[in-house]
Every structure is written in structure tokens, then in C-alpha cells.
C-alpha positions in Angstrom: 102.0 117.0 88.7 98.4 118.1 89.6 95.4 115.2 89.7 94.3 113.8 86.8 89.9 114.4 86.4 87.8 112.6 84.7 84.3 114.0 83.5 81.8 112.5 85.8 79.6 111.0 83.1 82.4 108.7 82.4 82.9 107.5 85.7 81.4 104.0 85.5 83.0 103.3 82.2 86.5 104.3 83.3 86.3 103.3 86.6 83.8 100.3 87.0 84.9 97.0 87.8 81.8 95.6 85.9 83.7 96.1 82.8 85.9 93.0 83.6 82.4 90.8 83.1 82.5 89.5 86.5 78.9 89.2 88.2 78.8 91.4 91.4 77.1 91.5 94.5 74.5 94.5 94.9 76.7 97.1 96.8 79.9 95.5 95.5 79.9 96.9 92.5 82.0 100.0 93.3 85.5 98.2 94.9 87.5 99.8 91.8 86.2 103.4 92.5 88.9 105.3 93.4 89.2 108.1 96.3 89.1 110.6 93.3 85.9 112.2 92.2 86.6 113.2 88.8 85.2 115.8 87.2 87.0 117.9 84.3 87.0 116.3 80.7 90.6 115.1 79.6 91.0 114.2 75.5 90.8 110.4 74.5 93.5 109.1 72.7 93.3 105.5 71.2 91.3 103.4 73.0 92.2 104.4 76.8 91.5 107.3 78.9 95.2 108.8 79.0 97.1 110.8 81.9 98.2 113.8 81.3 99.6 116.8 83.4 97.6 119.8 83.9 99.2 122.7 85.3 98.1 124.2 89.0 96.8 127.7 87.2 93.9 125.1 85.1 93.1 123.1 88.3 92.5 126.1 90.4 90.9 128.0 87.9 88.6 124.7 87.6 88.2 124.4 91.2 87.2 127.7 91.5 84.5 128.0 89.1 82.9 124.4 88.7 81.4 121.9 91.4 82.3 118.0 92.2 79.7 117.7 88.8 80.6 120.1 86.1 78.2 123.0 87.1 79.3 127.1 87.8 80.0 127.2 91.9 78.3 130.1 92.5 75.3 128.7 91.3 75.1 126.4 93.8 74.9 128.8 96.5 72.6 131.2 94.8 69.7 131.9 97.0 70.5 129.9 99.9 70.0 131.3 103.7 72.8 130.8 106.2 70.8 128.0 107.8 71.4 125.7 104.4 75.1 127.6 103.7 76.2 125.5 107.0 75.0 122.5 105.8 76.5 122.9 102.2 78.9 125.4 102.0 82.2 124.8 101.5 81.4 120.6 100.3 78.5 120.6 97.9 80.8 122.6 95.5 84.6 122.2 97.0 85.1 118.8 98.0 88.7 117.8 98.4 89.4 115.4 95.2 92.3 113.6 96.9 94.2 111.2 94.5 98.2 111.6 96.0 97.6 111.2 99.4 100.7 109.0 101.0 98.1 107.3 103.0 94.8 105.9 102.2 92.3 108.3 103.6 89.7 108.0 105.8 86.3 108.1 103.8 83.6 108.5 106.8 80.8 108.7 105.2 77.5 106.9 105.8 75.9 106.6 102.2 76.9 108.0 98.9 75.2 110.2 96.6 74.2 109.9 93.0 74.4 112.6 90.2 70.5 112.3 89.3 68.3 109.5 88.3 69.8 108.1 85.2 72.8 107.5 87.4 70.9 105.2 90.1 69.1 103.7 87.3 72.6 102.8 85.6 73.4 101.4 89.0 70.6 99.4 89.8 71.3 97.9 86.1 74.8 96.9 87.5 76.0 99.8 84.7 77.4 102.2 87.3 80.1 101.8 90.3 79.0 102.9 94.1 78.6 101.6 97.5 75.0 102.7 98.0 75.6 102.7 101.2 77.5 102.4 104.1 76.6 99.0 105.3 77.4 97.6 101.6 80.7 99.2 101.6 83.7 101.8 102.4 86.5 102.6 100.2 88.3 102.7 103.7 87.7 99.2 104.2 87.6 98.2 101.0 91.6 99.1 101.1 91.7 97.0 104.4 90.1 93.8 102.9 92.3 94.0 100.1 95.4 93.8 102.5 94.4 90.7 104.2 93.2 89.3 100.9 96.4 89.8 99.6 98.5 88.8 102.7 96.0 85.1 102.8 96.4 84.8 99.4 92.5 84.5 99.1 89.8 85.2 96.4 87.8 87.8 98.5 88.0 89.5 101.8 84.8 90.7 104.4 86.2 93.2 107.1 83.4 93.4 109.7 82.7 94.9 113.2 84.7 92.2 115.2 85.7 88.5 114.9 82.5 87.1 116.5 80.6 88.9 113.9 82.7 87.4 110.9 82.4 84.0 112.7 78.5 83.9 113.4 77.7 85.7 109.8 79.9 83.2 108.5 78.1 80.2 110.2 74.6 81.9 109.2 75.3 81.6 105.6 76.9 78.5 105.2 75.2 76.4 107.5 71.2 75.8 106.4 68.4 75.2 108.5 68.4 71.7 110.2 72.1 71.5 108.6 75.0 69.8 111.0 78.6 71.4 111.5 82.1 70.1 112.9 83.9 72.1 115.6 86.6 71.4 118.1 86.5 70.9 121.8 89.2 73.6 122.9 87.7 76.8 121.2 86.4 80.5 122.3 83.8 80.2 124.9 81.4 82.8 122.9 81.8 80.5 119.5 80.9 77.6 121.2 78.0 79.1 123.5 76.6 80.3 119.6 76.7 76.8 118.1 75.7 75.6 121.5 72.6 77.7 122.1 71.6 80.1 119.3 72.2 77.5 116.1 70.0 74.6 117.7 66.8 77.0 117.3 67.3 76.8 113.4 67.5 72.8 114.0 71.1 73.4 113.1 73.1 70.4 115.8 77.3 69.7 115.7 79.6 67.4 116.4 82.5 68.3 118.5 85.6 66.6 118.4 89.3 66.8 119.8 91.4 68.9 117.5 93.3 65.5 116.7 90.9 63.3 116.4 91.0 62.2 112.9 88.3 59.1 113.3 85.9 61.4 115.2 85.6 63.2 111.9 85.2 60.4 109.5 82.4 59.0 111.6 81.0 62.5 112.0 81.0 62.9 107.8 79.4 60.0 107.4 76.6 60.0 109.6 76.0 63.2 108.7 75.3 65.7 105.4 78.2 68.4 106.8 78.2 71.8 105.5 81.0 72.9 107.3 84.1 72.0 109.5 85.1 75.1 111.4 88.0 74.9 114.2 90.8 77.2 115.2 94.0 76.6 114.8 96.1 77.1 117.7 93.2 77.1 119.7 92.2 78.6 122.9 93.4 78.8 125.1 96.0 75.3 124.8 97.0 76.5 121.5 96.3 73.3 119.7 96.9 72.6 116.1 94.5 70.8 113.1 96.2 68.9 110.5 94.8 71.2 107.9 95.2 69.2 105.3 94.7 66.1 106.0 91.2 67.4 107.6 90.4 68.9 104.2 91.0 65.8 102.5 88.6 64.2 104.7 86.4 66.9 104.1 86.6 66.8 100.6 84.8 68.9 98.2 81.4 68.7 100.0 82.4 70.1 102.8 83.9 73.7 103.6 86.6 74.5 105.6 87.2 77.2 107.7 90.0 77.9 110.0 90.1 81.1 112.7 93.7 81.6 112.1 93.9 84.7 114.6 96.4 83.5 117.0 98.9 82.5 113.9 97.9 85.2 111.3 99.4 85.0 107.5 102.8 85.6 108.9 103.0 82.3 110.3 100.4 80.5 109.1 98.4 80.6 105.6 95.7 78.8 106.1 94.2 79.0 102.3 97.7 77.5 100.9 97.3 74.5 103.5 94.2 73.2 102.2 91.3 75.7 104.2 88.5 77.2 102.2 88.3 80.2 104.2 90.1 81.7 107.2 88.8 83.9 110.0 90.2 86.4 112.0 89.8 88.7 115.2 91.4 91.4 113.3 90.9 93.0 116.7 94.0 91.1 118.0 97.2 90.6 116.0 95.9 92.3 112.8 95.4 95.8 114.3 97.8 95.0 116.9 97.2 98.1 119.0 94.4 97.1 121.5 92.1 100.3 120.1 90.0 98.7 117.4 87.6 96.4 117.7 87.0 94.4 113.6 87.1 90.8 112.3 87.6 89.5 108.5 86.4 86.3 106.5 88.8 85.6 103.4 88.7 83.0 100.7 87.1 81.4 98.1 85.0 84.1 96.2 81.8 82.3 95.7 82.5 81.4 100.3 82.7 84.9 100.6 79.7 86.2 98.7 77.3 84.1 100.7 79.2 85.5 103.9 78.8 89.4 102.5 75.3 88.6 101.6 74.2 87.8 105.3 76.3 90.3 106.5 74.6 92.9 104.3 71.3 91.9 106.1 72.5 91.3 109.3 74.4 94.2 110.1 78.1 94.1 111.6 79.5 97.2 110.1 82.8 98.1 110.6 83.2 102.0 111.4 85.4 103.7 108.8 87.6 104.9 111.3 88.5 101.5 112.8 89.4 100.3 108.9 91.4 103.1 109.2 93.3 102.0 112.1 93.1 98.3 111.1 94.9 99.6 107.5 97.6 101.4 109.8 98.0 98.7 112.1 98.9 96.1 109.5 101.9 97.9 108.0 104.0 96.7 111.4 102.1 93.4 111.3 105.2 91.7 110.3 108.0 93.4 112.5 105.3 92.8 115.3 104.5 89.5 115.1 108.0 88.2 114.5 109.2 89.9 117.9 106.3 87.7 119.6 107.1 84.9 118.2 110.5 84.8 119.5 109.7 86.3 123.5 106.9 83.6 123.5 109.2 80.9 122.5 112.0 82.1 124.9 109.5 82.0 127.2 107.8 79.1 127.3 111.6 77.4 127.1 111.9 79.1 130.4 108.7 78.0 132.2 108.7 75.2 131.2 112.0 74.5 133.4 111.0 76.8 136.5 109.9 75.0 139.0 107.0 76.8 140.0 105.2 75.8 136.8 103.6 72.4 136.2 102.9 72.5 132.4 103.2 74.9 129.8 101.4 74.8 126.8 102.8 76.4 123.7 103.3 74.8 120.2 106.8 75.7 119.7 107.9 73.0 122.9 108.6 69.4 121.9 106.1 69.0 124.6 103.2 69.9 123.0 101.0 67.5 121.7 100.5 69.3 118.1 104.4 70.1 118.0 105.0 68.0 114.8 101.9 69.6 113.3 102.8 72.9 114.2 106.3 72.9 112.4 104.6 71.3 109.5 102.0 73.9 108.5 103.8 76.8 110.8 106.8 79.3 110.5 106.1 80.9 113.6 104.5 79.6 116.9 102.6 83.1 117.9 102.7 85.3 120.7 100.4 83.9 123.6 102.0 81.6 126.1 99.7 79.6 128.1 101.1 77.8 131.6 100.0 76.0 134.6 101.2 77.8 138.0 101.9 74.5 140.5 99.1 75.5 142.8 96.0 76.5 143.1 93.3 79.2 141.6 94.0 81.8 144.6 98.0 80.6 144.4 97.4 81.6 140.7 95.9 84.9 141.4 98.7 86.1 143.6 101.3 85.1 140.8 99.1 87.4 138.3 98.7 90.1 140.9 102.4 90.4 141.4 103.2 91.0 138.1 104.2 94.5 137.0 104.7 95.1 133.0 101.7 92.8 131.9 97.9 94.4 132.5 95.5 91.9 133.6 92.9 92.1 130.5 91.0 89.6 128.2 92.4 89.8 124.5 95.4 89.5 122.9 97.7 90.1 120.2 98.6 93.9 120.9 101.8 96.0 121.7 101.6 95.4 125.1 101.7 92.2 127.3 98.6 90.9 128.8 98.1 88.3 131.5 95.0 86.4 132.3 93.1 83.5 134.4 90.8 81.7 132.3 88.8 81.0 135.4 88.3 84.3 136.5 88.2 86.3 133.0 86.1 83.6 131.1 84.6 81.1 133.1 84.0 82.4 136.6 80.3 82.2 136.0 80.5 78.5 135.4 81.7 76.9 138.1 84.1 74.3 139.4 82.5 71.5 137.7 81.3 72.9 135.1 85.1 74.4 134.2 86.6 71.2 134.6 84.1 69.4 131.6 85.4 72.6 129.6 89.1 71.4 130.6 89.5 75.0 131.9 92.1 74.0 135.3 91.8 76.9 137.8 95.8 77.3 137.9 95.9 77.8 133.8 97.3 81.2 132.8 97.8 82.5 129.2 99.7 85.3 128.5 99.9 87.2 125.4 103.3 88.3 124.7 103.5 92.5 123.4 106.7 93.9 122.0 108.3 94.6 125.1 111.9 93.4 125.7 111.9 89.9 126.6 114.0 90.2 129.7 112.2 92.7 131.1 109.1 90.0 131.2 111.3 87.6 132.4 112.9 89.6 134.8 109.0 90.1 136.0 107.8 86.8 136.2 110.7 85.5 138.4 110.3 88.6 140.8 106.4 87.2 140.8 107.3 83.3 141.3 109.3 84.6 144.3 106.2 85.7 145.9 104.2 82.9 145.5 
């Protein structure tokens, strides 16, 4: 069956999400405008714009003769010099309407285009659907927020340029001048050197707490007017767990909640259902899965979101189409991915943990764990990264990761293949001894992220490693 095309003029009031009354966001308008550009006039019947089939002779002999807007192809050519033929030819009156494609396509555009005046009139009136522009929306990405919204159960999505971005837009909008926050001790060293260092200059201050302490945040919301509790949940790199809900019932109305759920992601943890107003992500890491994009999300409560969006729109922090792309691709196998992680890491840890070589292994599957009870209360899955204490010290340490063969040695995680890291030297190497050991970063810490590699083949590697240390 050929594409359906819908006469141009009647794009906003077929295909605008503004019909559903809802009050939009300026560049938000256009998340219901399909990959199609319609164009040919199709008969009304009742009250609906019906399909119908039109055979391959009409749409060729309409794609032959008429432009993306109605008007005779040729004329759009007439009179124009090579110079402005390469610049138009072959788009400004034959661009591919795609509507069957298997796969969402890949929209790389920078800004969209409007018919004449009336039509960015009609928009500016919120009567007409478009992104505007690129920085206010992608139809690529706009497919890739509606996966994760989907997956977290969540109002809204925002898909930006990495997971610090979605974390320090998020904190921008929701946390006013001279406002106060609550974060957790163990925590990504970038989020904390933000709230640390760049919030205090908007007189914004926080209290930081241990991810289980339960009276440190009652004290904390009552001495202070809190706009937001933000933690991750495991953290890293000890992979510690919040009592969701019992921390949003503390929290109460007054106060949002976010979780960065990127170690856990929706297969093993949803956030949203537990309580959380809004859950963050590196999409860089699990999500994409693949080590080659770099892209963060924000997803929740609708009204969260906007003000998120909203600062992002000023700010900056645009995805590139082409990573949405790959993020979009990446999540189909998030699934069969994650639930082979979750089962090396556990047999794994089970294994370290009895090795000899290995004081303490930190991994929220194990009995052990401080957060264990939490963890297989709010969690189906413990997640992929393993983090361990080698029985000796930072340069013992270093040898152990040096001997290893399948796992590179890289910051990040999440991806196909197994990486292996030393807090120290990766993260906090500029810090120094003392300063690592008020972080709680030990020198002989390592956390490895598990990839889809078979899990004896990783075994069989770290034991070949512990022999030569």
C-alpha cells in the first residue's frame, strides 16, 4: 500500500497534539508530527481524515509533478543557476516522505521550515505543530524519550547531551536561588563537585547525608525549606541503596524526589512506581549500552519535567540526532543485555567474595551488603558493576588491573564489554591520600562493570590475575 498524504494546510489540524487541549511548552508543540510530510489532498469522510490506498501510478505521477507543498516541480527550479541547483536540487521539491520505514529514521536536521507566514503565525499562536528548532526538539529523539517514558512509566521524558547535563539542568530548575537540597555521601564525584562548588554562588547550600540515614533527613527537612532530595540509587561506586519510599514519605509533597537510577535502569528498578518524582539517567551507560553515545534523560512527573525542558531550552545540552539514533537502537537489547549482567555480576561477586585475595566486595545482591534487604525490596535485579577490595595496596591493586586481559581499563560503564577501574587513579588521583580517604575512596577499591561476555571467561581471567599478585 503506498503512503497515505495529507494536504499540507491541514497538517496542524490532523496532526497537532494541541487538539487534545493540553497547554504546551514553546517548541513542544510538535511531539505528534509524524516523519511524514503530507502533501496530496485525500476525501473526508465523517468526521476523520480516513486512510485509503492509492495506487504507485498516482503517487509517482504526484511526486513527479508537485513539491513537499502542492506547487508544479519544475517551477521550482525555473531560473536557477547551478550554484543554487546544489543547494536545492533534488530536496526543495523531492524530499523522501517516509512513513513505512521498519526503523525510526534519523531526522538530522538543525531547524525546521515553515510554509509562509500565516503558518509561523499559527504557530506562535500554539495553532500549528513544529519543533522550531533543533534545540527545542527532534522527532529522532522525541521517539527516544518516548521509550524511556514508557519503559519508567513516567509522565514526560527529556533526552539530553549526557547524564551530567540532565542532572545539573535538573538541579537548575528545581532548586531556586538561596534554596537548600538533600544529597547522599557516596555519589559521582562531578555531581557532588556541582553542588559543592558551582550551586553555592546562587546561595544554593545542602545537606549531605549517608544513603541510610533516615534521622539525618528529618532533621535536615525541618531545619530547612527543601526543594529537592536527589540521591542515586545504587550509588557509586559502593552501590548503595535508598529506601525510596520511605524517603518520599519523609519528603512528602513539598519536596521532590529524584533518583539517578542509571546503574539499576527500569529493568530492575522503577523508580517512579517506588515513590520517586523523577528518575535520571546516564543514558550513556546501560541505556545505549554500546560505549559510542554520549546522552542522559530526566523522566516523570509532567509539570517536573517542563521546568527541566524549560532550562534546558536556554541552557543548551542538545542531544545530536544521530546519538538519539543510536540511543533508540541501543534500547531494543536493553533487556537481554542487562539481564545477562545481572547474573555474571552476581556470580561474581559470590566468587570474590570467597577468594582470598579480596577483602571486601561490595555488591547489593551479597547478604553482605549493608542495603541487601533494601535492595530485594525495591529491586529485581542487582546490576552489572561489581565493586571489590584487592587485600593490598593501591600499587598491589594496579598490578591485579594490569594483569587482566578481557576487561579494558576505562571510566564508564554499562556497555557490551567489560571494564575495570581504580577509583583512585581514574577519579580521584588529583585529590590525594587524605583527601580520598574523607571521600571514603580506599586506594585498593576496584569496580568492574560487567559486559556480555561469558562469565567464565571473566572468571577464568581474574584468577589468572590474583595469581600474579
Amino acid at each position: 500500500m503506498a503512503p497515505l498524504y495529507v494536504a499540507a494546510g491541514r497538517l496542524a489540524q490532523v496532526y497537532s497534539p494541541l487538539n487534545s487541549g493540553r497547554k504546551q511548552l514553546p517548541g513542544s508543540q510538535a511531539r505528534s508530527v509524524p516523519f511524514v510530510r503530507p502533501c496530496k489532498q485525500v476525501s473526508r469522510q465523517a468526521d476523520y481524515w480516513a486512510p485509503r490506498a492509492i495506487s504507485e501510478e498516482e503517487v509517482l505521477t504526484t511526486n513527479e509533478n508537485m513539491d513537499s507543498n502542492g506547487a508544479d516541480r519544475e517551477s521550482v527550479y525555473d531560473g536557477m543557476t547551478p550554484g543554487t541547483m546544489v543547494v536545492h536540487g533534488g530536496e526543495r521539491a523531492g524530499r523522501p516522505r517516509v512513513s513505512d520505514s521498519l526503523t525510526t529514521p534519523l531526522v538530522q536536521t538543525a531547524t525546521y521550515t515553515f510554509k509562509d507566514t500565516a503558518e509561523l503565525i499559527a504557530y506562535q499562536e500554539g495553532r500549528y505543530g513544529s519543533y522550531e528548532y533543533g534545540r527545542y526538539g527532534n522527532p529522532t529523539t522525541r521517539a527516544c524519550e518516548e521509550k524511556i517514558r514508557a519503559l519508567e512509566g513516567a509522565d514526560d521524558c527529556l533526552v539530553s547531551s549526557s547524564g551530567m547535563n540532565a542532572a545539573t539542568t535538573m538541579l537548575l530548575a528545581l532548586v531556586p536561588a538561596g534554596g537548600h537540597l538533600i544529597t547522599t555521601t557516596d555519589c559521582y564525584r562531578r555531581t557532588r563537585q556541582f553542588i559543592q562548588t558551582v550551586l553555592p554562588k546562587m546561595g544554593i547550600t545542602a545537606t549531605v547525608i549517608d544513603p541510610a540515614d533516615m534521622d539525618g533527613l528529618e532533621k535536615a527537612l525541618k531545619e530547612h525549606h527543601v526543594s529537592l532530595f536527589f540521591s542515586e540509587s545504587p550509588t557509586n561506586p559502593y552501590l548503595r541503596c535508598v529506601d525510596i519510599p520511605k524517603i518520599k514519605s519523609l519528603c512528602g509533597e513539598r519536596t521532590a524526589v529524584c533518583i539517578d537510577s542509571t546503574f539499576a535502569t527500569a529493568i530492575n528498578q522503577r523508580a517512579l512506581d517506588l515513590g520517586a518524582d523523577l528518575v535520571i539517567h546516564s543514558a550513556t551507560k546501560y541505556l545505549a549500552g554500546h560505549n559510542d553515545v554520549l546522552a542522559g534523560a530526566i523522566a516523570g512527573r509532567s509539570d517536573l519535567v517542563a521546568a527541566v525542558r524549560a532550562m534546558h531550552n536556554v541552557l543548551g545540552g542538545t542531544i545530536d540526532p544521530h546519538a538519539s539514533y543510536l540511543l533508540l537502537r541501543g534500547m531494543k537489547t536493553l533487556d537481554l543485555r542487562v539481564q545477562r549482567q545481572n547474573a555474571t555480576a552476581l556470580k561474581l561477586a559470590s566468587r570474590l567474595e570467597a577468594h582470598p585475595k579480596v577483602s571486601r566486595v561490595h555488591y547489593p545482591g551479597l547478604v553482605s551488603h549493608p542495603d541487601h534487604k533494601i535492595a530485594i525490596a525495591q529491586m529485581s535485579g542487582f546490576g552489572g558493576v561489581v565493586s571489590f577490595e584487592v587485600d593490598g595496596d593501591l600499587w598491589r591493586t594496579a598490578k591485579f588491573i594490569d594483569s587482566v586481559k578481557i576487561p579494558y581499563i576505562a571510566p564508564s560503564l554499562g556497555g557490551v564489554e567489560s571494564l575495570i577501574e581504580q577509583p583512585t587513579v581514574v577519579s580521584y588521583w588529583d585529590q590525594g591520600p587524605d583527601k580520598r580517604a574523607a571521600l571514603g575512596i580506599r586506594d585498593n577499591l576496584i569496580r568492574f562493570s560487567c559486559g556480555v561476555e561469558n562469565v567464565e571467561d571473566l572468571w577464568a581471567d581474574f584468577e589468572q590475575a590474583f595469581d600474579k599478585i
